[in-house]
GUNUNU-336015 format. One record per residue (C-alpha): residue in one letter; x, y, z. Coordinates in nm, 2 decimals, padded with zeros to 4 digits. Last residue first. Example, Ala and Ser with C-alpha at 12.3 -4.5 7.8 and 13.67 -1.06 7.14 Angstrom:
BEGIN
  r       x       y       z
  S   01.37  -00.11   00.71
  A   01.23  -00.45   00.78
# end
This chain:
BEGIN
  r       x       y       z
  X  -01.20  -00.41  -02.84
  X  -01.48  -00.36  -02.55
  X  -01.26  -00.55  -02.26
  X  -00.96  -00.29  -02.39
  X  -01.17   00.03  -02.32
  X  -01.12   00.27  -02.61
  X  -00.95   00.61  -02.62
  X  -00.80   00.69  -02.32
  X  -00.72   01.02  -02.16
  X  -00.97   01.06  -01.89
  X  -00.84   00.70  -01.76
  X  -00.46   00.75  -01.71
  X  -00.24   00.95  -01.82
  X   00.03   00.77  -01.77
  X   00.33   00.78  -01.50
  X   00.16   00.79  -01.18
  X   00.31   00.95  -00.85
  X  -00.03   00.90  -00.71
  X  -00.17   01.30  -00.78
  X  -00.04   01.44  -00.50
  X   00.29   01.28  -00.54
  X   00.31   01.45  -00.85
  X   00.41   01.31  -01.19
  X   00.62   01.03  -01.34
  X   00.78   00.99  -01.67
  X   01.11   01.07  -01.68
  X   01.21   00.97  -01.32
  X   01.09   00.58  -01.44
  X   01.27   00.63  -01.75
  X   01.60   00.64  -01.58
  X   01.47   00.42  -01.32
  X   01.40   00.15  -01.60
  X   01.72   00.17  -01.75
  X   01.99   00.47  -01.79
  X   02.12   00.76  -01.64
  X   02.07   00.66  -01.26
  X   02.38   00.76  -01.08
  X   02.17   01.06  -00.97
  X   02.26   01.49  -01.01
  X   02.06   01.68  -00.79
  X   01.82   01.89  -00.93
  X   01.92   02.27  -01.01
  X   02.15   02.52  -00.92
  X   01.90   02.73  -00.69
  X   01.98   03.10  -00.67
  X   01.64   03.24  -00.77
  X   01.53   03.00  -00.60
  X   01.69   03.09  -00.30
  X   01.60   03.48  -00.33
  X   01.20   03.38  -00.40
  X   01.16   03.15  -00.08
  X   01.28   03.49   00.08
  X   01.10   03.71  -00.07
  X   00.79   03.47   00.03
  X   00.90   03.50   00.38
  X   01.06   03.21   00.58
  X   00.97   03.07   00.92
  X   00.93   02.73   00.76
  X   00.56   02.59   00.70
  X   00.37   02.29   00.80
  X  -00.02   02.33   00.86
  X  -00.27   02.05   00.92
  X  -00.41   02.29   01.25
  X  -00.38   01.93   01.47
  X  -00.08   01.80   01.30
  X   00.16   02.15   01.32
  X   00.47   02.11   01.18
  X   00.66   02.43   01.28
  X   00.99   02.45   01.05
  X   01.29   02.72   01.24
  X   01.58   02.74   00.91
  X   01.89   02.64   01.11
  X   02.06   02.42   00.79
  X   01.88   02.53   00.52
  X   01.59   02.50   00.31
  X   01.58   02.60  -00.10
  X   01.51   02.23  -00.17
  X   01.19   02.19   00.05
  X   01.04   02.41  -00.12
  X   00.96   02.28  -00.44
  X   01.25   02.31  -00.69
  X   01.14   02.02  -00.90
  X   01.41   01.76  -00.82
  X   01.33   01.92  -00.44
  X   00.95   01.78  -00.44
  X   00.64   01.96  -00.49
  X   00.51   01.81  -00.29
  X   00.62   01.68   00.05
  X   00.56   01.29   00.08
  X   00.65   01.21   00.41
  X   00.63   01.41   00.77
  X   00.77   01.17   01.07
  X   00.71   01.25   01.40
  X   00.73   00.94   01.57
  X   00.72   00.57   01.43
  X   00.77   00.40   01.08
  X   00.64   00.06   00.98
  X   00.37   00.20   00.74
  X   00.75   00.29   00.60
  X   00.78   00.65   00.49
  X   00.81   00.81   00.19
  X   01.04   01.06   00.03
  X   00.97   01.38   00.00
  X   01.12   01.45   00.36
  X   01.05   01.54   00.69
  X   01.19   01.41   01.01
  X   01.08   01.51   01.39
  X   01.32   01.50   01.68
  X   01.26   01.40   02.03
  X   00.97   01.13   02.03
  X   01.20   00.89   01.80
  X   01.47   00.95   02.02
  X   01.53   00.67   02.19
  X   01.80   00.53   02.01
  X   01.58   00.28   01.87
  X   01.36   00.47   01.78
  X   01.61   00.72   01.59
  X   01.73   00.41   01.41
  X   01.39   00.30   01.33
  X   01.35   00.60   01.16
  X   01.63   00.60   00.93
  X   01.63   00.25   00.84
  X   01.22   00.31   00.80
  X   01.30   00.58   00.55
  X   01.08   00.49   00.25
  X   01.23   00.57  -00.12
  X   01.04   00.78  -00.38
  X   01.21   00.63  -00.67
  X   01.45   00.82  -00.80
  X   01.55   00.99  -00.60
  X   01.48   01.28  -00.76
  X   01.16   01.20  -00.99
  X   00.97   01.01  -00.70
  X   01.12   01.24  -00.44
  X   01.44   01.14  -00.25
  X   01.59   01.47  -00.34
  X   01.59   01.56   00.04
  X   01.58   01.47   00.40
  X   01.54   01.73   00.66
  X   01.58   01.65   01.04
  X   01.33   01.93   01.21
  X   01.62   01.93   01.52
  X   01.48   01.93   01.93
  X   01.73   01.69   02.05
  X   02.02   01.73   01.87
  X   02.22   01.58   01.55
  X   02.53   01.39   01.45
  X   02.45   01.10   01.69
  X   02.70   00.87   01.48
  X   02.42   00.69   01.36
  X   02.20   00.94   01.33
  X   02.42   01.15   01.11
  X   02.51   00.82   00.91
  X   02.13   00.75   00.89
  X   02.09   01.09   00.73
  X   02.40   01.11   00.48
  X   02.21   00.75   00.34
  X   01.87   00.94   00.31
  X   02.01   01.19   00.06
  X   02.05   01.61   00.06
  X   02.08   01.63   00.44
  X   01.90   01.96   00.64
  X   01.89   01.96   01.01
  X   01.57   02.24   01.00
  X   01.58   02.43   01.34
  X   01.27   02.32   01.53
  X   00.89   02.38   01.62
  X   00.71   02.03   01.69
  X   00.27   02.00   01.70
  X   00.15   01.68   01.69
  X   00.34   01.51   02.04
  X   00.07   01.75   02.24
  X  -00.26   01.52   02.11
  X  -00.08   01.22   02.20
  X   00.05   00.99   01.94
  X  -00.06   00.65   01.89
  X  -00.18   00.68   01.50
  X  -00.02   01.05   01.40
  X   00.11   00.93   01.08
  X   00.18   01.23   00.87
  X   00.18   01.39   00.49
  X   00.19   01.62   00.30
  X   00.07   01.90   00.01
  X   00.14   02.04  -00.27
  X   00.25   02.38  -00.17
  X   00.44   02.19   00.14
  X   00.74   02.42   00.28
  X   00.50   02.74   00.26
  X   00.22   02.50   00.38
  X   00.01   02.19   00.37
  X  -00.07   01.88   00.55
  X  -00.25   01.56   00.56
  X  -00.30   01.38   00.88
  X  -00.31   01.01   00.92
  X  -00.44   00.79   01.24
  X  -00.77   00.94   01.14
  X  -00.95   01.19   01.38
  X  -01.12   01.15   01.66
  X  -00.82   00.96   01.87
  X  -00.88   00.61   01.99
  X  -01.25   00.62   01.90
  X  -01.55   00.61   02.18
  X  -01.83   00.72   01.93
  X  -01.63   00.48   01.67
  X  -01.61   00.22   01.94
  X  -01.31  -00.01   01.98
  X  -01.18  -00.27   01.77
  X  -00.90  -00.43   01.88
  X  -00.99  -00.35   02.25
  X  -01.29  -00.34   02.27
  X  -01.46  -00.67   02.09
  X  -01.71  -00.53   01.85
  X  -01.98  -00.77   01.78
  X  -02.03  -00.98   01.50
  X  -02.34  -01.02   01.31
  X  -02.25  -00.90   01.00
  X  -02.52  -00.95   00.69
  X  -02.58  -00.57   00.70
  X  -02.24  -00.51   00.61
  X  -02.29  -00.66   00.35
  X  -02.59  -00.51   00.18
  X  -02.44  -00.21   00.23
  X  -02.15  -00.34   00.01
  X  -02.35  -00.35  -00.24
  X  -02.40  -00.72  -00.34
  X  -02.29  -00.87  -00.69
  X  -02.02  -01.07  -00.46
  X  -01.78  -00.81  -00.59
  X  -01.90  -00.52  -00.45
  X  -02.09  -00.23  -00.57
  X  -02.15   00.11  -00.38
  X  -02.50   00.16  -00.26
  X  -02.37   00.17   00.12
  X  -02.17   00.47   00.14
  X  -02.02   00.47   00.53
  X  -01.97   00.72   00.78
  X  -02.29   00.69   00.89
  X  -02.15   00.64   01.22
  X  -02.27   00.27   01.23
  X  -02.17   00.24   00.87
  X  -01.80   00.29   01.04
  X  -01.89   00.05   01.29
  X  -01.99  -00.20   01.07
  X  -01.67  -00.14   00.80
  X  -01.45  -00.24   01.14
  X  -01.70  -00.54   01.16
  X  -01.62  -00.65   00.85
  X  -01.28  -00.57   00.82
  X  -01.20  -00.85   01.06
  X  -01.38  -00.99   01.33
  X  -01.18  -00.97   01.65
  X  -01.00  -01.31   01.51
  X  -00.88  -01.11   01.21
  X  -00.77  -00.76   01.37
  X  -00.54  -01.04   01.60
  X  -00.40  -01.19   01.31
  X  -00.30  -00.80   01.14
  X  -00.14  -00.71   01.50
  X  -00.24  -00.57   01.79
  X  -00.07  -00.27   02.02
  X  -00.11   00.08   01.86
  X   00.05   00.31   01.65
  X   00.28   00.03   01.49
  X   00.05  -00.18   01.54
  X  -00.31  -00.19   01.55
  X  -00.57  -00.07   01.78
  X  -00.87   00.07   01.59
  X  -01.05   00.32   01.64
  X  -00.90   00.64   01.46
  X  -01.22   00.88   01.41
  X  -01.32   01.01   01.02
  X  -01.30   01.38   00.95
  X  -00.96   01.43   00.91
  X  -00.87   01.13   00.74
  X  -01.14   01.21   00.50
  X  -00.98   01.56   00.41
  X  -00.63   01.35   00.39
  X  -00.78   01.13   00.09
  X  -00.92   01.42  -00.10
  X  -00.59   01.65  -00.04
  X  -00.38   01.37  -00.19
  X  -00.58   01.34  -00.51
  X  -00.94   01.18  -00.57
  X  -01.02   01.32  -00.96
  X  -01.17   01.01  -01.09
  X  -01.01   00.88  -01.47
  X  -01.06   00.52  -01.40
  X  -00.65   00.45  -01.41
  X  -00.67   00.79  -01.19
  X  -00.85   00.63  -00.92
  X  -00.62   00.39  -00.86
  X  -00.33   00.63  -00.84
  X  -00.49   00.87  -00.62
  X  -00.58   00.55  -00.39
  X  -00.17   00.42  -00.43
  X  -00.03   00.75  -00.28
  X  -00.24   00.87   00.00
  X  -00.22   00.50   00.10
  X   00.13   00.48   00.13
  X   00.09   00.65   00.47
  X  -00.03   00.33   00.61
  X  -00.30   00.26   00.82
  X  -00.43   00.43   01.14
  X  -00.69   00.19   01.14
  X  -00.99   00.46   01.15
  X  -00.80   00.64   00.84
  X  -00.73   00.31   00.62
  X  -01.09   00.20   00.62
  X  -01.23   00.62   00.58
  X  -01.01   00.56   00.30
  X  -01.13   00.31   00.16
  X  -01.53   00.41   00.15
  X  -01.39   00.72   00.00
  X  -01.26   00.51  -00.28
  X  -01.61   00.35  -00.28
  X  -01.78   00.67  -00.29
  X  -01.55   00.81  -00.64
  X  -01.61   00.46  -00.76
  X  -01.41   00.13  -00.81
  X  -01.70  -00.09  -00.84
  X  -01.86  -00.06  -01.22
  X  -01.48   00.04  -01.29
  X  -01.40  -00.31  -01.25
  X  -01.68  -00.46  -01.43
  X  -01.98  -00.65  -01.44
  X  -02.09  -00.82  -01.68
  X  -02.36  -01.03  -01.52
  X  -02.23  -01.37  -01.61
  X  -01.81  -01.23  -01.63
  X  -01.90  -01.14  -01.26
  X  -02.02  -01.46  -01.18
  X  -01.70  -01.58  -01.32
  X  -01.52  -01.37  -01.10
  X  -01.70  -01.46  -00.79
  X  -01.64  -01.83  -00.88
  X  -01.24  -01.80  -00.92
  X  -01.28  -01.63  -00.54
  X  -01.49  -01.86  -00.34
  X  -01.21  -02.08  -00.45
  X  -00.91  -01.84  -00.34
  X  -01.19  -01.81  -00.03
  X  -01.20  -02.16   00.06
  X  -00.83  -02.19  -00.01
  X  -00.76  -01.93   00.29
  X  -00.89  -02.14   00.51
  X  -00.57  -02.32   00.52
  X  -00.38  -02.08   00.75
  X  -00.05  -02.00   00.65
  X  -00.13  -01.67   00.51
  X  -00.30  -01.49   00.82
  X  -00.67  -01.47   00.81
  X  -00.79  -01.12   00.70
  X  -00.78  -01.05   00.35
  X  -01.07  -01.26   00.25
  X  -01.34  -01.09   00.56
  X  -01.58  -00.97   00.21
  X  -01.47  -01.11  -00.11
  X  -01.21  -00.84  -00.24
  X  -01.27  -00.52  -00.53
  X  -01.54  -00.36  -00.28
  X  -01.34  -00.09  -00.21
  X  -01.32  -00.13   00.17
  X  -01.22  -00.51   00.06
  X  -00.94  -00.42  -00.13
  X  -00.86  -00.08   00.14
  X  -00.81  -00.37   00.39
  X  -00.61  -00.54   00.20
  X  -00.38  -00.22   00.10
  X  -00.34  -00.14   00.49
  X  -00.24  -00.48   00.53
  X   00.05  -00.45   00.28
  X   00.13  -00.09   00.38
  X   00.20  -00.15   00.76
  X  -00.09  -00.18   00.97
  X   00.08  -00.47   01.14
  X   00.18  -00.83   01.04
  X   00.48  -00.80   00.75
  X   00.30  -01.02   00.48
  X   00.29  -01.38   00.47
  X   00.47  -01.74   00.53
  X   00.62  -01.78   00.86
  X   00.81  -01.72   01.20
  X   00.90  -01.38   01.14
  X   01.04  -01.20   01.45
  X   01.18  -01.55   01.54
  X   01.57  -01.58   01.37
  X   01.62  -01.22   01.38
  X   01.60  -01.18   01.77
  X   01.83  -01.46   01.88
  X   02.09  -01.26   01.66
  X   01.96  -00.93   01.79
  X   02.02  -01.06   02.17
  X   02.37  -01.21   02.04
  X   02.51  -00.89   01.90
  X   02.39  -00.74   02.25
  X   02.13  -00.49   02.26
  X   02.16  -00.17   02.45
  X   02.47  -00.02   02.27
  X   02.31   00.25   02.08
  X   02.40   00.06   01.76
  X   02.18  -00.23   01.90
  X   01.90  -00.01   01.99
  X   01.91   00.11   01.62
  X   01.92  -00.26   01.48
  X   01.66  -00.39   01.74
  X   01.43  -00.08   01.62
  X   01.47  -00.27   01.24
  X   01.41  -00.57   01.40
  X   01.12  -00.47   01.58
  X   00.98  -00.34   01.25
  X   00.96  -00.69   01.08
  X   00.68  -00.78   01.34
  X   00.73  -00.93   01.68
  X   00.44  -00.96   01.95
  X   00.49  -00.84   02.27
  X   00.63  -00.91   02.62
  X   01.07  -01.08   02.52
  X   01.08  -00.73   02.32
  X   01.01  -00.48   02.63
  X   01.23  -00.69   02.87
  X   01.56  -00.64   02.67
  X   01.71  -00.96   02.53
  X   01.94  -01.15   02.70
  X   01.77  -01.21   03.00
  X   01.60  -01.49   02.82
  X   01.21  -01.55   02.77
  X   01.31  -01.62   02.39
  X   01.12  -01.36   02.18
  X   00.76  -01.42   02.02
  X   00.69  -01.36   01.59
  X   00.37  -01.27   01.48
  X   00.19  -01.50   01.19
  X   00.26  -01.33   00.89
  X  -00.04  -01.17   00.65
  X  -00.23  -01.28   00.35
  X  -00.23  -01.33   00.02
  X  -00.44  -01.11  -00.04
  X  -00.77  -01.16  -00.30
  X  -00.87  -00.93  -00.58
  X  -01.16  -01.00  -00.79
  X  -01.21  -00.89  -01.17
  X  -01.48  -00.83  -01.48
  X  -01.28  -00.67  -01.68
  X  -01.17  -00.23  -01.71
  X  -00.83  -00.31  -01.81
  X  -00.69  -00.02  -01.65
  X  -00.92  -00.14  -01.31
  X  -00.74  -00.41  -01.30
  X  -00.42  -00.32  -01.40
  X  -00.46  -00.05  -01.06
  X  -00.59  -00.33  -00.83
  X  -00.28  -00.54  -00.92
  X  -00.02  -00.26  -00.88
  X  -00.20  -00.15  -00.54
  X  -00.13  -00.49  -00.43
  X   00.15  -00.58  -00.57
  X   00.31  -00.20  -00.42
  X   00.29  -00.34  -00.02
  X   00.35  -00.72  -00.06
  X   00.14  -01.05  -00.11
  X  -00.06  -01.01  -00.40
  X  -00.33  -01.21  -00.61
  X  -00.53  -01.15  -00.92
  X  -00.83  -01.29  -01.03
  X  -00.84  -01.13  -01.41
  X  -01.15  -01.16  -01.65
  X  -01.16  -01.21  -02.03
  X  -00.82  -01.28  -02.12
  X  -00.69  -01.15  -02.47
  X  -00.40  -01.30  -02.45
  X  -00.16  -01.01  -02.52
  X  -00.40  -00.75  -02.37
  X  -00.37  -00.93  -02.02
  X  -00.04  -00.99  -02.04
  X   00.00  -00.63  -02.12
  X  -00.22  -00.55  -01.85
  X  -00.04  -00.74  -01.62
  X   00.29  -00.66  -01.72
  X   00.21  -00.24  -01.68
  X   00.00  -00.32  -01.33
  X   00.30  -00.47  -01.17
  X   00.57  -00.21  -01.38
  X   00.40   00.09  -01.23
  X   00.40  -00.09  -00.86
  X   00.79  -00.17  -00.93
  X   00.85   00.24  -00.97
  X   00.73   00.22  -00.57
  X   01.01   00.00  -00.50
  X   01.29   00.01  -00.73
  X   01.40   00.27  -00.54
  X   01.42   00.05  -00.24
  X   01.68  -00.13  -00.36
  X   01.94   00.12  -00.32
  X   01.97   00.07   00.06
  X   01.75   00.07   00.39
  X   01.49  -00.12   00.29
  X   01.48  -00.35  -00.01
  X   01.42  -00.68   00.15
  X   01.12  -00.53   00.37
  X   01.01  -00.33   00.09
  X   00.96  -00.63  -00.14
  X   00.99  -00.60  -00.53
  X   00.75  -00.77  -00.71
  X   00.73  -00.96  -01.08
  X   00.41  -01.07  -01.25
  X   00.31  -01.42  -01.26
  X   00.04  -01.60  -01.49
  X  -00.25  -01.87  -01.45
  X  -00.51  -01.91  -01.73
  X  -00.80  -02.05  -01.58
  X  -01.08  -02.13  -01.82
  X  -01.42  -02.05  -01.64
  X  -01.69  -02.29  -01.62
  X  -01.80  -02.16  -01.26
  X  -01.61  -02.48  -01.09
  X  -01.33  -02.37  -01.32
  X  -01.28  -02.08  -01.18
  X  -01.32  -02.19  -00.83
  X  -01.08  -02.49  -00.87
  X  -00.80  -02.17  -01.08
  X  -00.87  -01.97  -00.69
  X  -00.74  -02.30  -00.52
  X  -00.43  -02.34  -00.70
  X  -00.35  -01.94  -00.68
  X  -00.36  -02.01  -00.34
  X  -00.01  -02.24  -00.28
  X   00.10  -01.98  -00.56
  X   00.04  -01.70  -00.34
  X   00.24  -01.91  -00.05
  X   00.59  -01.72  -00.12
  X   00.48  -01.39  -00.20
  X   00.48  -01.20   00.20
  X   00.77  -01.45   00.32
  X   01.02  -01.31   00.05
  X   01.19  -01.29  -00.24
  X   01.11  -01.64  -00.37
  X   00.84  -01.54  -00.61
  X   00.49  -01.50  -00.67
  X   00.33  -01.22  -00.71
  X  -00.01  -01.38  -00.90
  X  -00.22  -01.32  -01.18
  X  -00.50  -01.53  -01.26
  X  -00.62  -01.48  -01.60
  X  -00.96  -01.61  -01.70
  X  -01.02  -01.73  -02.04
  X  -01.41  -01.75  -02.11
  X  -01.51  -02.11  -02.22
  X  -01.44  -02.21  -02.57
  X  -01.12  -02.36  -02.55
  X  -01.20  -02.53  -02.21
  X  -01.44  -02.74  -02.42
  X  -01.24  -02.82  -02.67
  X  -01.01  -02.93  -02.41
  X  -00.69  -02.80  -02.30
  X  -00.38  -02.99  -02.25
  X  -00.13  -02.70  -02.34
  X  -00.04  -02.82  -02.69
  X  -00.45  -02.77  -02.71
  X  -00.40  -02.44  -02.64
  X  -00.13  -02.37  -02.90
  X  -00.33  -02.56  -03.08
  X  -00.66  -02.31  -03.11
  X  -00.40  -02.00  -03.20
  X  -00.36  -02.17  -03.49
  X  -00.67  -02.26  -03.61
  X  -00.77  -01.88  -03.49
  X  -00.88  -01.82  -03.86
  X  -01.14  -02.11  -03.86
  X  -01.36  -01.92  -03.58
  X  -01.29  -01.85  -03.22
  X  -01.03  -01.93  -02.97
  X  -00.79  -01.63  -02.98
  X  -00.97  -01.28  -03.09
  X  -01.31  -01.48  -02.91
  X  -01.10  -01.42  -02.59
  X  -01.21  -01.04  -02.56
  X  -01.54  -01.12  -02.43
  X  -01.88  -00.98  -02.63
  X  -01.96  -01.24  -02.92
  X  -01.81  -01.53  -02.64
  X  -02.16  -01.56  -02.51
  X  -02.10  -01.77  -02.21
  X  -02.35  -02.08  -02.14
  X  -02.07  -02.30  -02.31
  X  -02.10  -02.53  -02.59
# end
């Protein structure tokens, strides 16, 4: 017998009564016990794969978070999903399977899920779109269900050799130091052998890329939203203490399963504010005004691009983490974590306390069992902030309808406004060629288009693009707007997501070469110096979306189906349009 009343969970379809015989010895052809059998199933869904450093320990931890399941007399039913890594795709065609891979994370899990009719999920992710693709199945599937990172790369160090340029040998390496390396040694200020010394140590082990790049900006918004254990995404992935809370994890969730609660009994209109004022005050990752629309919508709550970038606006930059600042994801960790970031945050009132959280506390309740101390220099003050508003700005304009968006994290207050003629290319391959061969001037709006969700396909990032520019010194020089996206890697002036996009004749496909853009960070405004019978003669005269090699397979179907970026680039319906709840079939 088990103390779980199976009458309500989705596994009795499987293990219950004399029709589900057969289904019963499939699971005993497994090695489970009767007893197992008729315990909730719980599936733990893991990234894993041999891709890269940020997957390759989750099934190391998905070990430990099956001991915690079982330990709360939960049946563990371990599963993987695939993930495409932004740090392997970068810079080619690759990267379009990036963000459409998020949509395909949380589609195999819930189907998975559905398939096996498992009670619960624990899932795990490693790299940028896992995680919002896990949190997004979860909250889909509406089940009782804990997230947990798999946690970040230890920082990489530079040979003290003349070799390589002064400014690498003093600081911590991430992933983005190689990609500046690349531009610098294109300009001819890196020797083949200084980069060659240089890619063998930037990333010296398991984990995901170590600054505010997506990944960690997604692990902080997983325990901002209350769908992680409180301080788990914080200790770097080859530590060992990241068992204890893969364990403390498998119990949470069958705690949950107790109680029933539920992801949607967490993921909340407040809490999602609750994450973004998290990825605002560590001037996280533009990706994030993309993936918190897109988990809201799977529980049907209006919180589009304008929501999140409101709450950037109002909500103080304060801590110091690369590539805006000068710390890294390990360093955020051993000044206390999330925890004492959401502290200071509560401190302002800045905060919603009542909202749930996976321990069964509110995350008030949390936050008032923190005892830490900020530190000052990873964590500074909130009433002495960094900036006082968010490292990310939204924008809007004649050249943005729908909306934008910028990293300002690190930049002074005079580097956010730039007035230029528009340096217009039509893919992000004809820009890095331009940059490469210096094809461009000091003072140029660099335009990259049809790189949109629907017109790239796939909504690439630009970090080749951008680290080039850095690395040629002029990443302070030029600006660079596209509908693409950008890197939580990139640096400078650099305007992402545009709406509507060129595929769907939004402005930024009727621009050309000379048009004056003012980008203005401060005011939120970005417009070209166009009138609206102007905008109206080149649309008039617009051909149509650019024609892609991509007429067939998942992309093909991928451009098909998905929406606005200021709605999460989603490609369902989402939550105001279903009919049932699948943990209530």
């Amino acid at each position: 017998m088990t103390k779980f009343d199976k009458a309500r969970l989705p596994s009795r379809h499987v293990t219950e009564g004399p029709a589900r015989a057969p289904h019963r010895s499939y699971l005993y052809a497994m090695g489970l016990s009767e007893t197992e059998i008729h315990q909730p199933l719980v599936g733990v869904a893991t990234c894993w794969n041999e891709a890269a450093p940020c997957n390759i320990s989750l099934n190391r931890q998905a070990q430990a978070v099956k001991m915690g399941v079982k330990a709360g007399e939960g049946t563990p039913r371990e599963f993987t999903t695939i993930t495409v890594t932004d740090g392997i795709a970068m810079g080619h065609e690759g990267m379009r399977s990036s963000l459409a891979s998020r949509e395909a994370i949380a589609d195999t899990v819930e189907l998975t899920m559905r398939g096996h009719c498992y009670d619960a999920i624990v899932g795990l992710a490693g790299c940028d779109k896992s995680l919002p693709g896990m949190m997004m199945a979860m909250v889909r599937l509406n089940v009782p269900s804990v997230f947990i990172y798999g946690g970040s790369i230890l920082p990489g160090k530079a040979p003290q050799v003349d070799e390589i340029p002064e400014d690498f040998r003093s600081r911590d390496l991430t992933v983005q130091d190689m990609f500046e390396a690349v531009g610098r040694h294109q300009n001819q200020a890196m020797s083949s052998a200084a980069l060659d010394m240089l890619e063998r140590v930037a990333c010296p082990s398991s984990g995901a890329c170590g600054g505010q790049f997506t990944a960690n900006t997604m692990a902080c918004v997983s325990e901002a939203i209350g769908l992680a254990l409180m301080n788990s995404s914080g200790m770097p992935a080859p530590y060992e203490s990241r068992d204890q809370y893969g364990e403390a994890s498998g119990q949470a969730v069958m705690a949950l399963v107790e109680r029933n609660i539920r992801a949607r009994d967490i993921v909340t209109k407040e809490s999602l504010i609750n994450a973004a004022r998290v990825v605002a005050c560590t001037g996280g990752s533009t990706n994030a005004g993309l993936h918190l629309p897109a988990i809201a919508h799977e529980a049907g709550i209006d919180f589009d691009l304008f929501d999140v970038c409101d709450i950037f606006r109002e909500t103080p930059y304060f801590v110091n983490l690369k590539p805006g600042g000068d710390y890294v994801a390990k360093d955020l960790f051993d000044a206390g974590g999330i925890p004492v970031v959401l502290k200071e945050l509560d401190r302002a009132g800045l905060i919603h306390r009542d909202c749930l959280t996976v321990s069964g506390l509110s995350i008030g309740e949390e936050i008032d069992r923190i005892t830490r101390k900020i530190d000052g220099k990873v964590i500074h003050a909130i009433d002495a902030p960094i900036t006082a508003t968010g490292g990310v700005v939204g924008l809007k304009g004649n050249l943005a309808p729908e909306g934008a968006i910028v990293k300002v994290a690190g930049m002074s207050p005079e580097q956010q406004v730039f007035t230029g003629p528009a340096r217009v290319f039509e893919c992000e391959e004809d820009a890095f060629e331009a940059v490469q061969q210096r094809a461009y001037a000091e003072g140029d709006v660099i335009v990259i288009r049809n790189e949109g969700p629907a017109g790239g396909p796939g909504m690439r990032e630009m970090l080749a693009t951008t680290a080039a520019l850095s690395g040629q010194g002029m990443g302070k020089k030029v600006a660079l707007i596209t509908d693409g996206r950008f890197s939580g890697a990139t640096r400078g002036f650099c305007v992402g997501h545009v709406g509507p996009e060129a595929a769907h004749c939004g402005p930024i496909a009727l621009l050309r070469d000379g048009d004056i853009i003012t980008i203005d960070a401060i005011s939120g405004t970005i417009d070209a110096d166009l009138s609206v019978a102007d905008l109206a003669d080149r649309k008039a005269a617009w051909t149509g979306p650019r024609e892609t090699i991509y007429a067939s397979g998942a992309l093909w179907k991928y451009a098909r189906q998905v929406g606005s970026t200021r709605l999460g680039a989603v490609t369902h319906p989402g939550g105001k349009a279903e009919k049932h709840v699948y943990a209530d079939l």
